[in-house]
C-alpha positions as CSV (number, residue, x, y, z in Angstrom):
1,X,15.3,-4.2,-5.3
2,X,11.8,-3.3,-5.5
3,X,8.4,-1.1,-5.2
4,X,6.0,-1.5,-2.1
5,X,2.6,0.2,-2.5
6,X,0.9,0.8,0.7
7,X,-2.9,0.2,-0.9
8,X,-6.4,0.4,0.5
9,X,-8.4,1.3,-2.7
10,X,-9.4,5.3,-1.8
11,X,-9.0,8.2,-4.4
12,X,-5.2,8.6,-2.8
13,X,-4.0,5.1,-2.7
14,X,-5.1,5.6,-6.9
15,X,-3.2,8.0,-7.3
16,X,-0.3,6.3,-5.9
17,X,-0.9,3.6,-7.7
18,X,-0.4,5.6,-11.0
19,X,2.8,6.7,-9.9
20,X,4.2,4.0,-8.3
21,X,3.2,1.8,-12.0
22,X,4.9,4.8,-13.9
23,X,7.9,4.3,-11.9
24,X,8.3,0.6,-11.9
25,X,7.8,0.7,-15.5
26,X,10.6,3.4,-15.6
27,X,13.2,1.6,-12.9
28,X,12.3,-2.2,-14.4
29,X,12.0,-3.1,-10.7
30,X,9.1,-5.5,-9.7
31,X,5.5,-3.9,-7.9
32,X,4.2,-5.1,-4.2
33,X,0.7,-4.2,-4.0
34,X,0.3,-4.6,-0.4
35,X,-2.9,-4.2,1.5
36,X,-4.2,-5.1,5.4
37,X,-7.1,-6.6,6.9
38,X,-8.2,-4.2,10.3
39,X,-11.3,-6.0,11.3
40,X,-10.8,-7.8,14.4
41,X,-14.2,-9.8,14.2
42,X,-14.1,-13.3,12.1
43,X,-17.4,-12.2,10.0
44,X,-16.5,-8.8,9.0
45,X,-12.9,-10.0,8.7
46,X,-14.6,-12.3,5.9
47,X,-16.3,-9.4,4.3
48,X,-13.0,-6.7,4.6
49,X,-11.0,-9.4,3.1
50,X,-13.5,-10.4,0.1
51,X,-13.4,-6.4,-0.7
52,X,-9.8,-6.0,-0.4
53,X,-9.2,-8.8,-2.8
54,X,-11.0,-7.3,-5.2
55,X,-9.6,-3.4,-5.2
56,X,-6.1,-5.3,-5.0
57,X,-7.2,-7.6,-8.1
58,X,-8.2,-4.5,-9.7
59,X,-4.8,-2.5,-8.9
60,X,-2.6,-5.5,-9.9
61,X,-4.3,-5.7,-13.3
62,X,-3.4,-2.0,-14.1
63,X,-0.2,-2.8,-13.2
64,X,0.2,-6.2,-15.6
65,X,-1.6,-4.3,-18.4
66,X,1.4,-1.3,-18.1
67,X,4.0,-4.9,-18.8
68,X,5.3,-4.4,-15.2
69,X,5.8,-7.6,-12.5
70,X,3.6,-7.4,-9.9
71,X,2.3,-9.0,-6.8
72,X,0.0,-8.8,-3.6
73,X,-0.2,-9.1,-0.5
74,X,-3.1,-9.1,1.8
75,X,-2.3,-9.4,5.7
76,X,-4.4,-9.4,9.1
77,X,-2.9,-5.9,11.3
78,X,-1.8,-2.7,11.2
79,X,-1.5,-0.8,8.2
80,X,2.1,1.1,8.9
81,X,3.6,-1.6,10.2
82,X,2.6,-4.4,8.3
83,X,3.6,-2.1,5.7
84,X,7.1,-1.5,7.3
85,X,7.6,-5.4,7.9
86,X,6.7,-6.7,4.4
87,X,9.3,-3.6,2.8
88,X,11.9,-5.3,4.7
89,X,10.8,-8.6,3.8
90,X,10.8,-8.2,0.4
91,X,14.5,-6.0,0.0
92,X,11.8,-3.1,-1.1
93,X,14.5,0.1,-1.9
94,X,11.1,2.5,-2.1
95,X,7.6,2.2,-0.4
96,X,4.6,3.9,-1.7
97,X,1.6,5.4,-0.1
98,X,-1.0,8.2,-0.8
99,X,-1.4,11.1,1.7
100,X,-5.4,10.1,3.1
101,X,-7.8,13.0,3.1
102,X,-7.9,12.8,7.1
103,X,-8.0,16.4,9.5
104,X,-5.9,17.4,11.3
105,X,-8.3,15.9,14.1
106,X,-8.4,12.5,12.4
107,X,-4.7,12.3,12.2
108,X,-4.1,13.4,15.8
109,X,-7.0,10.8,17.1
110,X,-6.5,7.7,14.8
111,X,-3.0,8.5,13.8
112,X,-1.6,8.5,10.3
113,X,-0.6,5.1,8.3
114,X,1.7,7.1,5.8
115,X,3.2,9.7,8.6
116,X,4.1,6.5,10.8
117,X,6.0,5.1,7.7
118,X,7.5,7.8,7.2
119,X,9.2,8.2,11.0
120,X,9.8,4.4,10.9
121,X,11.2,3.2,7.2
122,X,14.2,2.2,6.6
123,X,14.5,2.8,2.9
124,X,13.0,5.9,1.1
125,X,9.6,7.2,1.1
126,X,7.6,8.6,-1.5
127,X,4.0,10.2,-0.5
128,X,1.4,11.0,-3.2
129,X,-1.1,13.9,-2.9
């Protein structure tokens, strides 16, 4: 049993960092920080992934400073699904993720991370505003 956290360092995935720290430190269960790499090209691959690193380094030492267990995980790929396969990898019972300020025109064009977890997880779903 365990916490994923879909993360990607904006104001929203805080947020649900904050709760999903409260409620590990409330369950006992362990915390997956879990972020993806997008970037298609090597070099900004290199860059993506040396400022993921750090907003995940940053997010997994609030969590050890609240005295919970945590760990990342940075992948290459899709958000959502990446997301989805690393919950089922890891026996996560809840998965995390902060509602993006997209429109209703960003959603529809690029799609939604936490909507597509939603229609596809197979364990519960909490969405932070």
């Amino acid at each position: 049993m365990s916490i994923i956290l879909a993360y990607d360092g904006r104001s929203a995935a805080q947020r649900a960092l904050d709760f999903a720290i409260n409620y590990a430190e409330m369950s006992g269960l362990p915390l997956y920080i879990y972020s993806s790499i997008v970037s298609r090209d090597v070099i900004e691959r290199e860059d993506e992934f040396a400022e993921v690193k750090n907003y995940v380094g940053e997010a997994e030492a609030k969590a050890r400073e609240a005295g919970i267990e945590v760990h990342s995980v940075i992948e290459p790929g899709p958000a959502a699904e990446n997301v989805l396969a690393a919950a089922s990898r890891f026996g996560c019972d809840i998965i995390v993720v902060g509602r993006s300020d997209k429109t209703i025109i960003d959603r529809a064009v690029l799609g939604s991370v936490s909507q597509h977890i939603v229609n596809h997880a197979k364990c519960n779903v909490v969405i932070v505003h």
